[in-house]
mmCIF file of the N, C-alpha and C atoms, coordinates in Angstrom:
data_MODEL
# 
_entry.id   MODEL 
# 
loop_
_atom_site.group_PDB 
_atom_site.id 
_atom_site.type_symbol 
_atom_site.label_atom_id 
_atom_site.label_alt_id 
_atom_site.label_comp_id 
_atom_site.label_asym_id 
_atom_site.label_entity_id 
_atom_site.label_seq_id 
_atom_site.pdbx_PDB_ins_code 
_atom_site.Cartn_x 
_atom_site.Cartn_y 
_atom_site.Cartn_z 
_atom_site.occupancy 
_atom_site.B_iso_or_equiv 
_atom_site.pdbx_formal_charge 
_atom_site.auth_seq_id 
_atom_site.auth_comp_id 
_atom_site.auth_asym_id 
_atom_site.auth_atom_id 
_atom_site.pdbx_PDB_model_num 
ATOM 1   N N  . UNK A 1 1  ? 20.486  56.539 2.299   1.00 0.00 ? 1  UNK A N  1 
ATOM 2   C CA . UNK A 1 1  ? 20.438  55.502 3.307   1.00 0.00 ? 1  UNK A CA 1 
ATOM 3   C C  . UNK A 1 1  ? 19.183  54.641 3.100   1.00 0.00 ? 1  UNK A C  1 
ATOM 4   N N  . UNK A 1 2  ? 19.256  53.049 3.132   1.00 0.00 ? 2  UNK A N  1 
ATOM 5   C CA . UNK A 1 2  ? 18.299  52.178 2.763   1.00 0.00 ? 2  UNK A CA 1 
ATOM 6   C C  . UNK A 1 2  ? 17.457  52.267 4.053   1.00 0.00 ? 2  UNK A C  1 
ATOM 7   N N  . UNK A 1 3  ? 16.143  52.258 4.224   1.00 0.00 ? 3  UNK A N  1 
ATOM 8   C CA . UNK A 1 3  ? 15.417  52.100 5.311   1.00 0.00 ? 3  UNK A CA 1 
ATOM 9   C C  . UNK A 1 3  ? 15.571  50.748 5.447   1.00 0.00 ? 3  UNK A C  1 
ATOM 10  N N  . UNK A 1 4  ? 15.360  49.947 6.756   1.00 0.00 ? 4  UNK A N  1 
ATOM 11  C CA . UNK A 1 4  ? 15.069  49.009 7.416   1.00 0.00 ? 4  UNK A CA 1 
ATOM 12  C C  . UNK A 1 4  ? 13.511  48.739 7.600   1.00 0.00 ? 4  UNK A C  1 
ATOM 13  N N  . UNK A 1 5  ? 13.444  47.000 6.977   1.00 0.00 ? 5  UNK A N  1 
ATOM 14  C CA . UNK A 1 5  ? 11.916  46.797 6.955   1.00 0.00 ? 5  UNK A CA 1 
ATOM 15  C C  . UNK A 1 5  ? 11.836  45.744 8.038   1.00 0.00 ? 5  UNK A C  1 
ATOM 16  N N  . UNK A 1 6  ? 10.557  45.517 8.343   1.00 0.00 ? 6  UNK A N  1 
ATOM 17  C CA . UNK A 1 6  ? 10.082  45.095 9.895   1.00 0.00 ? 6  UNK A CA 1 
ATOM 18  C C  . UNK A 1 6  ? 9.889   43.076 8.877   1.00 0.00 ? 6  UNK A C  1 
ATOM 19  N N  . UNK A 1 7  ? 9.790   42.286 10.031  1.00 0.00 ? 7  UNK A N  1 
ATOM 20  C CA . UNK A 1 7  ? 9.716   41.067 8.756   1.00 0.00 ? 7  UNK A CA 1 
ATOM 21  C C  . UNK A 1 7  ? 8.397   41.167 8.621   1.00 0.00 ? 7  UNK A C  1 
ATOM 22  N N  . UNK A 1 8  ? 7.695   42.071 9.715   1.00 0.00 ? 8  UNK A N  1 
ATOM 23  C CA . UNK A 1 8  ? 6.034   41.785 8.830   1.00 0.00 ? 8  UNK A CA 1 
ATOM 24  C C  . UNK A 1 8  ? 5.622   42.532 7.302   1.00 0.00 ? 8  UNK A C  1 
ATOM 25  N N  . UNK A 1 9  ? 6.559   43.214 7.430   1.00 0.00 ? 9  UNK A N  1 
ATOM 26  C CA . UNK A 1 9  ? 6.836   44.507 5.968   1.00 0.00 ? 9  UNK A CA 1 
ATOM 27  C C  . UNK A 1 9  ? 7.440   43.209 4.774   1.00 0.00 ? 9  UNK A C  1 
ATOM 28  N N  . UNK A 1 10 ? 8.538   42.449 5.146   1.00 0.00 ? 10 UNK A N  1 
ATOM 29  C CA . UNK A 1 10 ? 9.158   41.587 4.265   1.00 0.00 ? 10 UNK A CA 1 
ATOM 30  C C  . UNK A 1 10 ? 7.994   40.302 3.518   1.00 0.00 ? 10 UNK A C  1 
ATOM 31  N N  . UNK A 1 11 ? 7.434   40.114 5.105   1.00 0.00 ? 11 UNK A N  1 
ATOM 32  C CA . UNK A 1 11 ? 6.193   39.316 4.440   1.00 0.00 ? 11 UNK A CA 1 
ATOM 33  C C  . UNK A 1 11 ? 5.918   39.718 3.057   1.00 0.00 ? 11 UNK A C  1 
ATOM 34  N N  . UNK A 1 12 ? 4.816   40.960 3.496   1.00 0.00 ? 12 UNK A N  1 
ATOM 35  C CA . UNK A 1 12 ? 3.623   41.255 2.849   1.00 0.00 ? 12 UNK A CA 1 
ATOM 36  C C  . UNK A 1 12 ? 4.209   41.399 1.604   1.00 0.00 ? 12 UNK A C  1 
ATOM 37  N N  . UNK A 1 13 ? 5.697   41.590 1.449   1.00 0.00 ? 13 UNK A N  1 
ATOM 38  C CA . UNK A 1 13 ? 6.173   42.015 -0.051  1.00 0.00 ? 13 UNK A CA 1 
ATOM 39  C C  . UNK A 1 13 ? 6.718   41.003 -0.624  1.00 0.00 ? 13 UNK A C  1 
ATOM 40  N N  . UNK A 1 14 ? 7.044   39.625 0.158   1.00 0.00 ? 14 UNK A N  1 
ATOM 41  C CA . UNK A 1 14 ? 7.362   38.287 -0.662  1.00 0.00 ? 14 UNK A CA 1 
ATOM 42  C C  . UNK A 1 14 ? 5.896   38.089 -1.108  1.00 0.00 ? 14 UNK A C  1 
ATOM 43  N N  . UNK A 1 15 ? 4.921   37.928 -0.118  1.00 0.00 ? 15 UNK A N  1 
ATOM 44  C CA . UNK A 1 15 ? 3.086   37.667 -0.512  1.00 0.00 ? 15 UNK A CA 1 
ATOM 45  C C  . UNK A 1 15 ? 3.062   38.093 -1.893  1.00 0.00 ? 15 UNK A C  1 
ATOM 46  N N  . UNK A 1 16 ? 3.121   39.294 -1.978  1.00 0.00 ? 16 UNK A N  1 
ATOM 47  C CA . UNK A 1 16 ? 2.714   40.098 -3.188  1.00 0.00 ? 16 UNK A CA 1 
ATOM 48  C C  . UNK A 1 16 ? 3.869   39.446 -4.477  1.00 0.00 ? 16 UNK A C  1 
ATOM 49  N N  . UNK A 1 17 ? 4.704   39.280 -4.312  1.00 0.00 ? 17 UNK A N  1 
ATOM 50  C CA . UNK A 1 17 ? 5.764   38.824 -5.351  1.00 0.00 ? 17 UNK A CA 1 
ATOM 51  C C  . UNK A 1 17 ? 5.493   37.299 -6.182  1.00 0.00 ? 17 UNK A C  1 
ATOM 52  N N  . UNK A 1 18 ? 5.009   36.504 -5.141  1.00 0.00 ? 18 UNK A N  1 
ATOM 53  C CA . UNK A 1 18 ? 4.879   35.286 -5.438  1.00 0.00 ? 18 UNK A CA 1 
ATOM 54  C C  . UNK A 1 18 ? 3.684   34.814 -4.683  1.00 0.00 ? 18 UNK A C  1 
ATOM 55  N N  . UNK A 1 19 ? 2.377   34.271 -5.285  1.00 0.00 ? 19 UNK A N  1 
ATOM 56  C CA . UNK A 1 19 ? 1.495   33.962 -4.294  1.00 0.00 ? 19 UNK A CA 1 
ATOM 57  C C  . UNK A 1 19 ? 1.464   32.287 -4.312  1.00 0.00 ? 19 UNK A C  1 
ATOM 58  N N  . UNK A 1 20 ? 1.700   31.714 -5.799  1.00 0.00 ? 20 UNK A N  1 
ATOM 59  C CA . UNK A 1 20 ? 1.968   30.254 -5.772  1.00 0.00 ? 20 UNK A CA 1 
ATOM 60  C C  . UNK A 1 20 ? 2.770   29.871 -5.589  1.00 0.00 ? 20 UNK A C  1 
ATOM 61  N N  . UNK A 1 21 ? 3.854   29.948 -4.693  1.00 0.00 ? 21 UNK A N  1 
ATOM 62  C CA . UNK A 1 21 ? 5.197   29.701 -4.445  1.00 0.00 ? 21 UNK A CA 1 
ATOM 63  C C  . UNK A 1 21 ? 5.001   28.445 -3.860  1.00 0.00 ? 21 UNK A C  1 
ATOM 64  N N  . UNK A 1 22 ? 4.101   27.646 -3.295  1.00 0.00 ? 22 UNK A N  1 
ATOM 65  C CA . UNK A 1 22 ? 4.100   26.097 -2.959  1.00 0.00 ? 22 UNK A CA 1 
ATOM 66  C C  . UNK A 1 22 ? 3.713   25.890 -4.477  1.00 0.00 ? 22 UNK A C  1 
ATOM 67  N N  . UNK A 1 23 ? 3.631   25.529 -5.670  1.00 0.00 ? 23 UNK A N  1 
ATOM 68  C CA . UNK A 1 23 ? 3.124   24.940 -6.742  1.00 0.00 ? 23 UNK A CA 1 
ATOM 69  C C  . UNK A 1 23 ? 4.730   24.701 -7.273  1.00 0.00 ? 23 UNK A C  1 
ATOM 70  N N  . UNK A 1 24 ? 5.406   25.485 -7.103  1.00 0.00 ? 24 UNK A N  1 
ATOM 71  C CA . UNK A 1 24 ? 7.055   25.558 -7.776  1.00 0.00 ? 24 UNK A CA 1 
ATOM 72  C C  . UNK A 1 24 ? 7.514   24.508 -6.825  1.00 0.00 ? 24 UNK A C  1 
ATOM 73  N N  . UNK A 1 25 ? 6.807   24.294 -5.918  1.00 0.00 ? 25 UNK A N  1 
ATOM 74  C CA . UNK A 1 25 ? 7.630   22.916 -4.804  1.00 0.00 ? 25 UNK A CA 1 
ATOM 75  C C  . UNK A 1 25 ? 7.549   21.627 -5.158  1.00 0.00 ? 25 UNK A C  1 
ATOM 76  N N  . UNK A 1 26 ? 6.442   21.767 -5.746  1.00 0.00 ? 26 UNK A N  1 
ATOM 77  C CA . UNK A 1 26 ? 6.312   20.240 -6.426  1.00 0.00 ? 26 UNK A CA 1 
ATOM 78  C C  . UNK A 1 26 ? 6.637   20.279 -8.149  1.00 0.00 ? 26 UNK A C  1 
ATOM 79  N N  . UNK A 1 27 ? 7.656   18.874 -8.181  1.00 0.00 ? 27 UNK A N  1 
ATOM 80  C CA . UNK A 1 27 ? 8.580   18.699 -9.571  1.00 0.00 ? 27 UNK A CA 1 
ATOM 81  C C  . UNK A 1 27 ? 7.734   17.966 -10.237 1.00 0.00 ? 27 UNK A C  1 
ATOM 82  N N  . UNK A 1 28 ? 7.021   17.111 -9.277  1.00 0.00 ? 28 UNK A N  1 
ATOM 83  C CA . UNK A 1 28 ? 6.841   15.987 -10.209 1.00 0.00 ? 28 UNK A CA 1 
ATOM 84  C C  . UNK A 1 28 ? 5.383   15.283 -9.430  1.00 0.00 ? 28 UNK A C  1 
ATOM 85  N N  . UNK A 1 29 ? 4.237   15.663 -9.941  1.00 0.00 ? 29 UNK A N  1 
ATOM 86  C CA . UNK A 1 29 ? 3.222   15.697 -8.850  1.00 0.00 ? 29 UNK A CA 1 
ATOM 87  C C  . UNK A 1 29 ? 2.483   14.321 -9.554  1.00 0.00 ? 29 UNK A C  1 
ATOM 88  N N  . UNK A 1 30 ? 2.212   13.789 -8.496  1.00 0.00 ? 30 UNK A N  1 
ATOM 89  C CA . UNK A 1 30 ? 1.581   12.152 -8.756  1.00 0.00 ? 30 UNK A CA 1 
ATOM 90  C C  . UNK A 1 30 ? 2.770   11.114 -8.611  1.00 0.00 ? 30 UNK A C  1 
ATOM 91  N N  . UNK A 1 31 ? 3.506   11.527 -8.184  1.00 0.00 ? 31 UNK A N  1 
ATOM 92  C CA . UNK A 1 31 ? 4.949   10.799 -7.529  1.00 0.00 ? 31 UNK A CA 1 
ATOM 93  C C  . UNK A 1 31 ? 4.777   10.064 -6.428  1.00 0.00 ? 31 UNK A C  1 
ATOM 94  N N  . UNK A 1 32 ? 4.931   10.502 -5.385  1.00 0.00 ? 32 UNK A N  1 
ATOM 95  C CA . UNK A 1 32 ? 4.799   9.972  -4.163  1.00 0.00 ? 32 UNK A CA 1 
ATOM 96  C C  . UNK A 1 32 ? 3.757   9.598  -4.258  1.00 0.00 ? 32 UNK A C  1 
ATOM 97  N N  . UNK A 1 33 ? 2.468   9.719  -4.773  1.00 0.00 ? 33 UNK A N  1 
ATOM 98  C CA . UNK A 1 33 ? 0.821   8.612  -4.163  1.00 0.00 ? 33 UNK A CA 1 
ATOM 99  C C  . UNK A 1 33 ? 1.233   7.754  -5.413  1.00 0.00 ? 33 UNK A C  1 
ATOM 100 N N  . UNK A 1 34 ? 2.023   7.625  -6.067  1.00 0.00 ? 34 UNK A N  1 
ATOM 101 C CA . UNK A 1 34 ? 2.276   6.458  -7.059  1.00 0.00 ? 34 UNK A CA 1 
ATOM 102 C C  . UNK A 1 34 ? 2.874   5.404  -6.776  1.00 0.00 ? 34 UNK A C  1 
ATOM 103 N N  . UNK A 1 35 ? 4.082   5.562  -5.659  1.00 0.00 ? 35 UNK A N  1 
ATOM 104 C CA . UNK A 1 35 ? 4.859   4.780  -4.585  1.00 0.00 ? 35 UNK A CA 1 
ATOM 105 C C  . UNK A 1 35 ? 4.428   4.664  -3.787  1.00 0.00 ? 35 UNK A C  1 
ATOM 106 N N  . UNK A 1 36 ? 3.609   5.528  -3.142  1.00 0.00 ? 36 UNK A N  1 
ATOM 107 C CA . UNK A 1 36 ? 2.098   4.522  -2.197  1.00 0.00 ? 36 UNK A CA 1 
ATOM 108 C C  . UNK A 1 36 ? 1.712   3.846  -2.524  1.00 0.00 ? 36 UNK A C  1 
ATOM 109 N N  . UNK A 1 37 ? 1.149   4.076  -3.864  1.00 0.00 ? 37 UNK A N  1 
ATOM 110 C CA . UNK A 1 37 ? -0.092  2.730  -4.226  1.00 0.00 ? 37 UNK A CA 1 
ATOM 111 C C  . UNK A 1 37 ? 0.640   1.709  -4.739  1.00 0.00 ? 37 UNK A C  1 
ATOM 112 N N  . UNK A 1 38 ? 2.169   1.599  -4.673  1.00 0.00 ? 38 UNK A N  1 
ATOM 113 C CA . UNK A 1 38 ? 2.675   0.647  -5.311  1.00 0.00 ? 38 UNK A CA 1 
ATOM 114 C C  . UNK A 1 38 ? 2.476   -0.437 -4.278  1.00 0.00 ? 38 UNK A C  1 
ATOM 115 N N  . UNK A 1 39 ? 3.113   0.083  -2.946  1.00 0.00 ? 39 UNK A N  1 
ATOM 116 C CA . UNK A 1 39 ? 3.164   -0.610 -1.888  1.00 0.00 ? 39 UNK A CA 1 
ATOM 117 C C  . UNK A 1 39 ? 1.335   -0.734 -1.047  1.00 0.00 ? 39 UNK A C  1 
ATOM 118 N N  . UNK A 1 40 ? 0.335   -0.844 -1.758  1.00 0.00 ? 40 UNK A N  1 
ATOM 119 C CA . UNK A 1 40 ? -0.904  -0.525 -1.258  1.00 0.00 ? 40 UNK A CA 1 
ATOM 120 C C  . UNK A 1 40 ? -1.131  0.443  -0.031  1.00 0.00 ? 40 UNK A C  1 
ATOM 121 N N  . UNK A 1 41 ? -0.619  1.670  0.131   1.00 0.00 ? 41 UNK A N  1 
ATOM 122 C CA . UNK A 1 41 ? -0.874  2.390  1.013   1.00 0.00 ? 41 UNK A CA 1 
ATOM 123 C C  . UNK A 1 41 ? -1.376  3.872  0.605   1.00 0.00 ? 41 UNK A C  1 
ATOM 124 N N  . UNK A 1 42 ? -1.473  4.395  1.606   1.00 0.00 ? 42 UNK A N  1 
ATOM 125 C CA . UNK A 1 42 ? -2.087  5.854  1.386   1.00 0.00 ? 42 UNK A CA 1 
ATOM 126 C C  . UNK A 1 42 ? -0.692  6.407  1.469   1.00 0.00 ? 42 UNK A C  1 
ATOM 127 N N  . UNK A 1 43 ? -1.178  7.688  0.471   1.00 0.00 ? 43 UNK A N  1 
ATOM 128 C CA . UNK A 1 43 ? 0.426   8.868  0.537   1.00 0.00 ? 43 UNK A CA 1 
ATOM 129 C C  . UNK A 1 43 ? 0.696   9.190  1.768   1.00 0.00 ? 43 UNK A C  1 
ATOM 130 N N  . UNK A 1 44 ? -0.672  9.091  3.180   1.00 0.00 ? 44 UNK A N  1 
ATOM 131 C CA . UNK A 1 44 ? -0.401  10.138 4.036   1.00 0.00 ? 44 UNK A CA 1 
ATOM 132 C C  . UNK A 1 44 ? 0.129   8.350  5.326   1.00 0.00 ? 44 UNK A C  1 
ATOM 133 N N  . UNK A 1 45 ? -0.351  7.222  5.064   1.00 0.00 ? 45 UNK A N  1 
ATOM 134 C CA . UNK A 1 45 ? 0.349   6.440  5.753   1.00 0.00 ? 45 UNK A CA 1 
ATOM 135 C C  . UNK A 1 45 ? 2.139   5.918  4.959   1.00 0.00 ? 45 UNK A C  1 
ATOM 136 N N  . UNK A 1 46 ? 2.333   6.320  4.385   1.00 0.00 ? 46 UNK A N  1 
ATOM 137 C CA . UNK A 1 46 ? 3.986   6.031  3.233   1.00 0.00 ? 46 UNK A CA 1 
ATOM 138 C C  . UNK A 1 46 ? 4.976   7.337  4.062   1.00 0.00 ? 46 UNK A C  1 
ATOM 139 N N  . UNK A 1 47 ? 3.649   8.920  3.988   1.00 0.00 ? 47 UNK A N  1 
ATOM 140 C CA . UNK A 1 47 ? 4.188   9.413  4.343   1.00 0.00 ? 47 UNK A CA 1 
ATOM 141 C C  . UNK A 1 47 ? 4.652   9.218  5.582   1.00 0.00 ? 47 UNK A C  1 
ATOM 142 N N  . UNK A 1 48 ? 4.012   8.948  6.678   1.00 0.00 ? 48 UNK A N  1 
ATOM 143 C CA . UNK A 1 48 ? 4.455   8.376  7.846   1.00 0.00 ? 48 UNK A CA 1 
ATOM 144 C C  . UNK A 1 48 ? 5.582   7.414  7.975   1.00 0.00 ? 48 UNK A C  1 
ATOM 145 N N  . UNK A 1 49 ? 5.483   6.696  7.401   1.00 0.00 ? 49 UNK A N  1 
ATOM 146 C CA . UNK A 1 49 ? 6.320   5.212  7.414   1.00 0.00 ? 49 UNK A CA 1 
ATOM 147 C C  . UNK A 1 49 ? 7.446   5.678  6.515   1.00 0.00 ? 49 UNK A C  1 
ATOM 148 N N  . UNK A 1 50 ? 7.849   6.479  6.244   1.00 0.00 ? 50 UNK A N  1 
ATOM 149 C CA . UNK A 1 50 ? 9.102   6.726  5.287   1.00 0.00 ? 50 UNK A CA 1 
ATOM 150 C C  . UNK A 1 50 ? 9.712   8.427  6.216   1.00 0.00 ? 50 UNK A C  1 
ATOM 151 N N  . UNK A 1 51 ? 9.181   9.336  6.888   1.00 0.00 ? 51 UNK A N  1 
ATOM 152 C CA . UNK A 1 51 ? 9.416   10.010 8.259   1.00 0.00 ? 51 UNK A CA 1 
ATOM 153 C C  . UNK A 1 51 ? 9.952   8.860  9.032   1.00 0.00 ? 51 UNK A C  1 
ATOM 154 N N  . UNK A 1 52 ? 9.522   7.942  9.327   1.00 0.00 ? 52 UNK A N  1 
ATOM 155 C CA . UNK A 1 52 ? 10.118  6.941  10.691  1.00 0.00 ? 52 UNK A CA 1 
ATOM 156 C C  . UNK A 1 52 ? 10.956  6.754  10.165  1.00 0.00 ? 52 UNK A C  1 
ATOM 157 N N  . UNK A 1 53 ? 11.538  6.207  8.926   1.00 0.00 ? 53 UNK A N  1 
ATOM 158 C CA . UNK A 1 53 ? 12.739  5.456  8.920   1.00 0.00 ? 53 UNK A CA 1 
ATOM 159 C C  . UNK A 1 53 ? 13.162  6.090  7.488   1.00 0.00 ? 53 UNK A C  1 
ATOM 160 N N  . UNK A 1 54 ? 13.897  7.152  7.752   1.00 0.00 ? 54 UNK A N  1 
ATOM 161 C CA . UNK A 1 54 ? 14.529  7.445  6.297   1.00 0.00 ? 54 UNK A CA 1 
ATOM 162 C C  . UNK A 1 54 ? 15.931  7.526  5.449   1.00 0.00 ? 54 UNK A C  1 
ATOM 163 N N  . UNK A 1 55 ? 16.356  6.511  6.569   1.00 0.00 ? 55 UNK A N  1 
ATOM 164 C CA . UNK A 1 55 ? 17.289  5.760  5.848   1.00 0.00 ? 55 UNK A CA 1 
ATOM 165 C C  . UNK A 1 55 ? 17.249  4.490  4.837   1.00 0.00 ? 55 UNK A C  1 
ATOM 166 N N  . UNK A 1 56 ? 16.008  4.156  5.342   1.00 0.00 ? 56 UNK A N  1 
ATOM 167 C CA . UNK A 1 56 ? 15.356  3.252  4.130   1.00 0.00 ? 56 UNK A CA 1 
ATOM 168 C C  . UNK A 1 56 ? 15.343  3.576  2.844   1.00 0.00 ? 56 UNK A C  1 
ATOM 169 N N  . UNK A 1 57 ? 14.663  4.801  2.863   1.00 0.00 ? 57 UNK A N  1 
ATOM 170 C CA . UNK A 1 57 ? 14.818  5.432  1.324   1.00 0.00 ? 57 UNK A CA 1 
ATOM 171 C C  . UNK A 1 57 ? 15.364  6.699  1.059   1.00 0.00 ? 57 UNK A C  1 
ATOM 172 N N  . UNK A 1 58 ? 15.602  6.591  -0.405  1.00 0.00 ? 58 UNK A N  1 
ATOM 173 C CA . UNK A 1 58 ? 16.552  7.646  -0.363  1.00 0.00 ? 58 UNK A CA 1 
ATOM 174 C C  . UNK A 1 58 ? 16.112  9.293  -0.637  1.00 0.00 ? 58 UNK A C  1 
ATOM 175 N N  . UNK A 1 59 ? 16.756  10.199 -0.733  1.00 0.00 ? 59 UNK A N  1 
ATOM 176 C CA . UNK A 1 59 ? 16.602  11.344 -0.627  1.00 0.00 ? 59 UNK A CA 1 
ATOM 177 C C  . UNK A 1 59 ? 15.392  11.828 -1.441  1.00 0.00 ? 59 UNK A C  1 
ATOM 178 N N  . UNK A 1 60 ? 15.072  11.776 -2.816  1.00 0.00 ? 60 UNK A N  1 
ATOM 179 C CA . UNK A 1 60 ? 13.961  12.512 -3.540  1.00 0.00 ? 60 UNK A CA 1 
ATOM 180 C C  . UNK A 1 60 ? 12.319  11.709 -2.615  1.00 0.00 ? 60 UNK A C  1 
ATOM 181 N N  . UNK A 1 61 ? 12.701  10.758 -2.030  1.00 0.00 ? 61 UNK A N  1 
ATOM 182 C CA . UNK A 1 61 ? 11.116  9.983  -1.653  1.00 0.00 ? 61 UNK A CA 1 
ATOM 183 C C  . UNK A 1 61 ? 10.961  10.649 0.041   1.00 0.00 ? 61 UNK A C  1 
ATOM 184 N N  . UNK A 1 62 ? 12.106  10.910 0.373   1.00 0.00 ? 62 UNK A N  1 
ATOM 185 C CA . UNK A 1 62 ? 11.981  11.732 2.012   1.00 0.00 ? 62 UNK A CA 1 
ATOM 186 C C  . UNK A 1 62 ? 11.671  13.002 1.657   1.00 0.00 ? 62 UNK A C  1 
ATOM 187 N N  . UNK A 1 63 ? 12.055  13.578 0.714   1.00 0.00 ? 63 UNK A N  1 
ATOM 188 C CA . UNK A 1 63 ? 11.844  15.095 0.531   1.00 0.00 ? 63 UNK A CA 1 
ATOM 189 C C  . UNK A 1 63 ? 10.128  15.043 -0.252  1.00 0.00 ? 63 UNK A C  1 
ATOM 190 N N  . UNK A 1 64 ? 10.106  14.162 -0.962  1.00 0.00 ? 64 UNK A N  1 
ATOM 191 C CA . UNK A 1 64 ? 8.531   13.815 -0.939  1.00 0.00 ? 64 UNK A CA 1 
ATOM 192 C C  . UNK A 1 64 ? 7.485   13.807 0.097   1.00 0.00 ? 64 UNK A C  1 
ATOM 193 N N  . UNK A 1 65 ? 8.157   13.145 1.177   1.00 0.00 ? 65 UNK A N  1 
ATOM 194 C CA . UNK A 1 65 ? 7.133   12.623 2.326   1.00 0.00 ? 65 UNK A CA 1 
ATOM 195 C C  . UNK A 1 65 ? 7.064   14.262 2.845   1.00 0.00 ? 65 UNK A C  1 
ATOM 196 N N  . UNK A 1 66 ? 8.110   14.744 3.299   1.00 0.00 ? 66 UNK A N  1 
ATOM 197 C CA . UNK A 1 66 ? 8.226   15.767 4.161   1.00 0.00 ? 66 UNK A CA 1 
ATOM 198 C C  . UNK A 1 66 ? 7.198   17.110 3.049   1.00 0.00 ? 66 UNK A C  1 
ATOM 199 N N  . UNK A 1 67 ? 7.100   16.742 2.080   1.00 0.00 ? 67 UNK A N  1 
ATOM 200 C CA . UNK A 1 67 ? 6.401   18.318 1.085   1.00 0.00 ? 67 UNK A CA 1 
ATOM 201 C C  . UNK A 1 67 ? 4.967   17.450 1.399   1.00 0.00 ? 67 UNK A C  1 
ATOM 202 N N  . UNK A 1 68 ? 4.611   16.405 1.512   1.00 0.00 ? 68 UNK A N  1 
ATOM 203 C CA . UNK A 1 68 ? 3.727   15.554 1.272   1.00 0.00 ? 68 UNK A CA 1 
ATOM 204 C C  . UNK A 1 68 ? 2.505   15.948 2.806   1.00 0.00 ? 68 UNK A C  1 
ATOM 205 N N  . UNK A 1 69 ? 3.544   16.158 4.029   1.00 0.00 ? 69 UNK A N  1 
ATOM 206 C CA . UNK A 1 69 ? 2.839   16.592 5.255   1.00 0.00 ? 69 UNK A CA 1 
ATOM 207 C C  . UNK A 1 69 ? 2.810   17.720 5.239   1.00 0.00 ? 69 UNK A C  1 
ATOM 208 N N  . UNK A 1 70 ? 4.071   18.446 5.019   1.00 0.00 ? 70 UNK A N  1 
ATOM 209 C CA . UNK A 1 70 ? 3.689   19.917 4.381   1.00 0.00 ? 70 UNK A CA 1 
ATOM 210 C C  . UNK A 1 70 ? 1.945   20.681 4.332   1.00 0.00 ? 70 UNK A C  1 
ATOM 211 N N  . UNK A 1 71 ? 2.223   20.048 3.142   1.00 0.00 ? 71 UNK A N  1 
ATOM 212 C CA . UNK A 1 71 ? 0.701   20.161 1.884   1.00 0.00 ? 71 UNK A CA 1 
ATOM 213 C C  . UNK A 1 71 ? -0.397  19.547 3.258   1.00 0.00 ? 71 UNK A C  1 
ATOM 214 N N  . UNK A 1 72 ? -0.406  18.870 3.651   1.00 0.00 ? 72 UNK A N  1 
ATOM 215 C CA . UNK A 1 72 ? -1.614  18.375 4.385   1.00 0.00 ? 72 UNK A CA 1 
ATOM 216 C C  . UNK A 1 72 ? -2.127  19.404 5.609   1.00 0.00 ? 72 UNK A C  1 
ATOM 217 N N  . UNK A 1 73 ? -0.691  19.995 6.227   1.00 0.00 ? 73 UNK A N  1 
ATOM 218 C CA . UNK A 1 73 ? -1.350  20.898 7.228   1.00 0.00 ? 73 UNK A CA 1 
ATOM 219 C C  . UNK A 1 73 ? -1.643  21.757 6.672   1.00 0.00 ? 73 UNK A C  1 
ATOM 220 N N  . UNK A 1 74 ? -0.930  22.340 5.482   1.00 0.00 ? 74 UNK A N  1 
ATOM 221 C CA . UNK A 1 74 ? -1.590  24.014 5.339   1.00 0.00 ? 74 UNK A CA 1 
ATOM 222 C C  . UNK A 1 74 ? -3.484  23.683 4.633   1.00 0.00 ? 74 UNK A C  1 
ATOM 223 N N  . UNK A 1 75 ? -3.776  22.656 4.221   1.00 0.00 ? 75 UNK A N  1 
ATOM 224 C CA . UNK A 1 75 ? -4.913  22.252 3.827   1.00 0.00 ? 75 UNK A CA 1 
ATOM 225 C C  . UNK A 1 75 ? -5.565  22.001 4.945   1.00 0.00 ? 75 UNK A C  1 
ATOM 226 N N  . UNK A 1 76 ? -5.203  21.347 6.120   1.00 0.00 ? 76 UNK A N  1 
ATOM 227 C CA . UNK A 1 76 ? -6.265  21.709 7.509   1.00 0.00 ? 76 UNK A CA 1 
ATOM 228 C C  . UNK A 1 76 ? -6.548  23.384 7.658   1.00 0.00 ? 76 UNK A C  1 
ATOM 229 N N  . UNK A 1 77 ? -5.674  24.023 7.637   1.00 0.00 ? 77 UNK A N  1 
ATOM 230 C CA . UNK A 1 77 ? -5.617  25.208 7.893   1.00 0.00 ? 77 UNK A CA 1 
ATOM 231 C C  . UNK A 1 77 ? -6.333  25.828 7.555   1.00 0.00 ? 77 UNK A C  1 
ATOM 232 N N  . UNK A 1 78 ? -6.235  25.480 6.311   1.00 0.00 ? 78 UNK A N  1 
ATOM 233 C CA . UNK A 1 78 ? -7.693  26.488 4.920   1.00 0.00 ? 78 UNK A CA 1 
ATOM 234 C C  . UNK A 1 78 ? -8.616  26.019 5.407   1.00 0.00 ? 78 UNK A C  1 
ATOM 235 N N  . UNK A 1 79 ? -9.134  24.874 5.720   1.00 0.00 ? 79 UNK A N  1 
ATOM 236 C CA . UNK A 1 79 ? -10.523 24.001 5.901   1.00 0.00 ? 79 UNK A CA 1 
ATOM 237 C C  . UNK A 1 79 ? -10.892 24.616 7.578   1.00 0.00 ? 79 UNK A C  1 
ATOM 238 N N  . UNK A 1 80 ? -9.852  24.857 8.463   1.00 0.00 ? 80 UNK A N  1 
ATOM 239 C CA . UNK A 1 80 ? -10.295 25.625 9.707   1.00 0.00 ? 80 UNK A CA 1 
ATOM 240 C C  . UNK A 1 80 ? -11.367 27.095 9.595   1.00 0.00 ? 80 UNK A C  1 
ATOM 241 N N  . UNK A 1 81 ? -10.790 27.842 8.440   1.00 0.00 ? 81 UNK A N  1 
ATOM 242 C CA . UNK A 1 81 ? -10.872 28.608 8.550   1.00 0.00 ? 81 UNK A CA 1 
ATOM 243 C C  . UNK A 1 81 ? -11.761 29.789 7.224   1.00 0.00 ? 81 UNK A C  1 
# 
């Protein structure tokens, strides 16, 4: 009979399996602040302005924005702490 693990048990054993598992998230890095600076903006104001309206653009530049805020909070996070 398989024991049953708690998800804090599942954690600690994805942790241990993979610790750079945000680095595999990004395909293609210097992408999105490249289409910022096309349009003279910052990645983190594009990122904003492409969240508001993302029917404007299409799917790989929303999934950009959204990894793009991602990345920014877990970097407050570290810097909290």
């Amino acid at each position: 009979m398989k024991k049953l693990r708690t998800k804090k048990e599942l954690r600690k054993i994805m942790a241990k399996k993979d610790k750079k598992w945000i680095q595999k998230a990004i395909k293609r890095p210097g992408a999105f602040t490249a289409k910022a600076k096309k349009r003279n903006m910052s990645s983190a104001k594009f990122a904003a302005k492409v969240s508001a309206n993302p029917e404007k653009y299409d799917k790989t530049t929303v999934r950009q924005a959204n990894l793009a805020k991602t990345l920014r909070k877990i970097s407050k996070k570290r810097k909290k702490k």
